[in-house]
N, C-alpha and C positions, 0 to 999 in steps of 0.2 A: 328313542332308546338312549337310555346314559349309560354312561361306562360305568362299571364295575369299578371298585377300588378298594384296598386291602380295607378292615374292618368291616364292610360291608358283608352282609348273609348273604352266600352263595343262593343263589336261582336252584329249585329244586328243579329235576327234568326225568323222563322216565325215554330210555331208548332204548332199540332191539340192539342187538350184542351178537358177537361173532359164535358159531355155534349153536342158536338158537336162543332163546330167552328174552330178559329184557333185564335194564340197568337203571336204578334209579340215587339219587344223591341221598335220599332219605334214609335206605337201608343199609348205610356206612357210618350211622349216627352213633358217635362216641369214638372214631375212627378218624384216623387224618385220610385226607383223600388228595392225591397229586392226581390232577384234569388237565392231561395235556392234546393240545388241539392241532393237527397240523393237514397240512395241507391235499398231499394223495398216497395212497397205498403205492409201495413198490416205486417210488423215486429215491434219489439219492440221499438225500439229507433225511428222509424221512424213514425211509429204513436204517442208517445210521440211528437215529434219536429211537427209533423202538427198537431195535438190539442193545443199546447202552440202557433204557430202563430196563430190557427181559435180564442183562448181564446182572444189575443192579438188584433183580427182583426180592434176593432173600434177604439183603442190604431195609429194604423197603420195608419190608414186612417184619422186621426187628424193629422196626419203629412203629409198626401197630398202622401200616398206612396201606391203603388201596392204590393203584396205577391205574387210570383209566384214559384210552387213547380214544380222539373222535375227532374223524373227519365225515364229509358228506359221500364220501364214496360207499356201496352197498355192503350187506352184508355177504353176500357170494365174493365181493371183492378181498371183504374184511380175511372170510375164511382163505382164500389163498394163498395172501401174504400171510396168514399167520403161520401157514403149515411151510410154505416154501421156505420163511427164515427162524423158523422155529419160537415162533414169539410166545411170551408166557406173561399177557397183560390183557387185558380186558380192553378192545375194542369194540365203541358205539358207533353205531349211522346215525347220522343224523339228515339223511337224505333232502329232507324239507327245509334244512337248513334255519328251524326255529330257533334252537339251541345255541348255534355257534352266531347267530343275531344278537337273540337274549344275552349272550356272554361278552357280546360287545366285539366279537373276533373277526366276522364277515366285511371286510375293509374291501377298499378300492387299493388297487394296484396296478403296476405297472409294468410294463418287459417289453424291451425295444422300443419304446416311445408310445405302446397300445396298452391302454387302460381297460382293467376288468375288473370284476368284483374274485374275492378269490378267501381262501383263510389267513390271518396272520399268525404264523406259528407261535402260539403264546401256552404257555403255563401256568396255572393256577395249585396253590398249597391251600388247600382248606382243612382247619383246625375240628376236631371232635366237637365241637359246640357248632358245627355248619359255617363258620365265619372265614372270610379268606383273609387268611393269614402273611401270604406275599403272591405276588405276579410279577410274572416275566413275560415283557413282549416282545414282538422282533428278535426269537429268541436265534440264536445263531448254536449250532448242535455242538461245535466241538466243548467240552469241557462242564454241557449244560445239568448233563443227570447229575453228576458229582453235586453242584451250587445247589439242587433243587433237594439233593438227598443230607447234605450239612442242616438246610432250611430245616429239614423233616425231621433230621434230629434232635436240629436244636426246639425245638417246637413243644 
């Protein structure tokens, strides 16, 4: 698997969604779409980074853009966190973990000196024409919606 890199056509994928349904990158076409991947429902950093995009939401969508969040945690998980912090973005599972492979995000890590495989909290801005427009990796949450929502604009 190769990494991704801006200019490259975003990896089409089709996942089940919080709520019911299913999400796929093709039926955003003509649409910018911010793919942000992190790592579990209901930890710190990660419910920060999806209350800063649901804060962001109408921000997002004056730019003609989708938010869509995915980790490998379930969809019963998805629905929880969504309803406990009132999130207002589109979460995917991606349980099998093809997706966040294909996107080049499923990395080796590390915590106390023990190596796992885990997600790296990265961002992708894909332009209406499908093309990834910029990425952010290692993204660290404070200050990140704002950087990714300037991108969108400026876009």
């Amino acid at each position: 698997m190769s990494e991704l890199n801006v200019g490259d056509k975003a990896p089409d994928f089709e996942l089940p969604v919080d709520g019911g349904g299913q999400v796929n990158l093709s039926q955003f076409h003509g649409r910018k779409v911010v793919l942000y991947f992190y790592p579990k429902d209901d930890t710190s950093g990660c419910t920060s980074e999806a209350q800063g995009f649901t804060a962001a939401a109408a921000d997002f969508h004056g730019t003609n853009a989708v938010v869509i969040g995915v980790s490998k945690d379930s969809i019963k998980s998805h629905d929880k966190f969504k309803a406990k912090y009132e999130l207002n973005l589109i979460l995917a599972s991606d349980e099998s973990g093809a997706m966040v492979e294909r996107y080049g995000v499923w990395v080796e890590k590390s915590m106390y000196g023990r190596k796992y495989m885990g997600i790296d909290r990265s961002t992708l801005l894909i332009g209406p024409d499908g093309v990834i427009a910029q990425i952010w990796r290692k993204v660290k949450v404070p200050g990140h919606v704002d950087a990714v929502l300037k991108a969108a604009q400026a876009l």
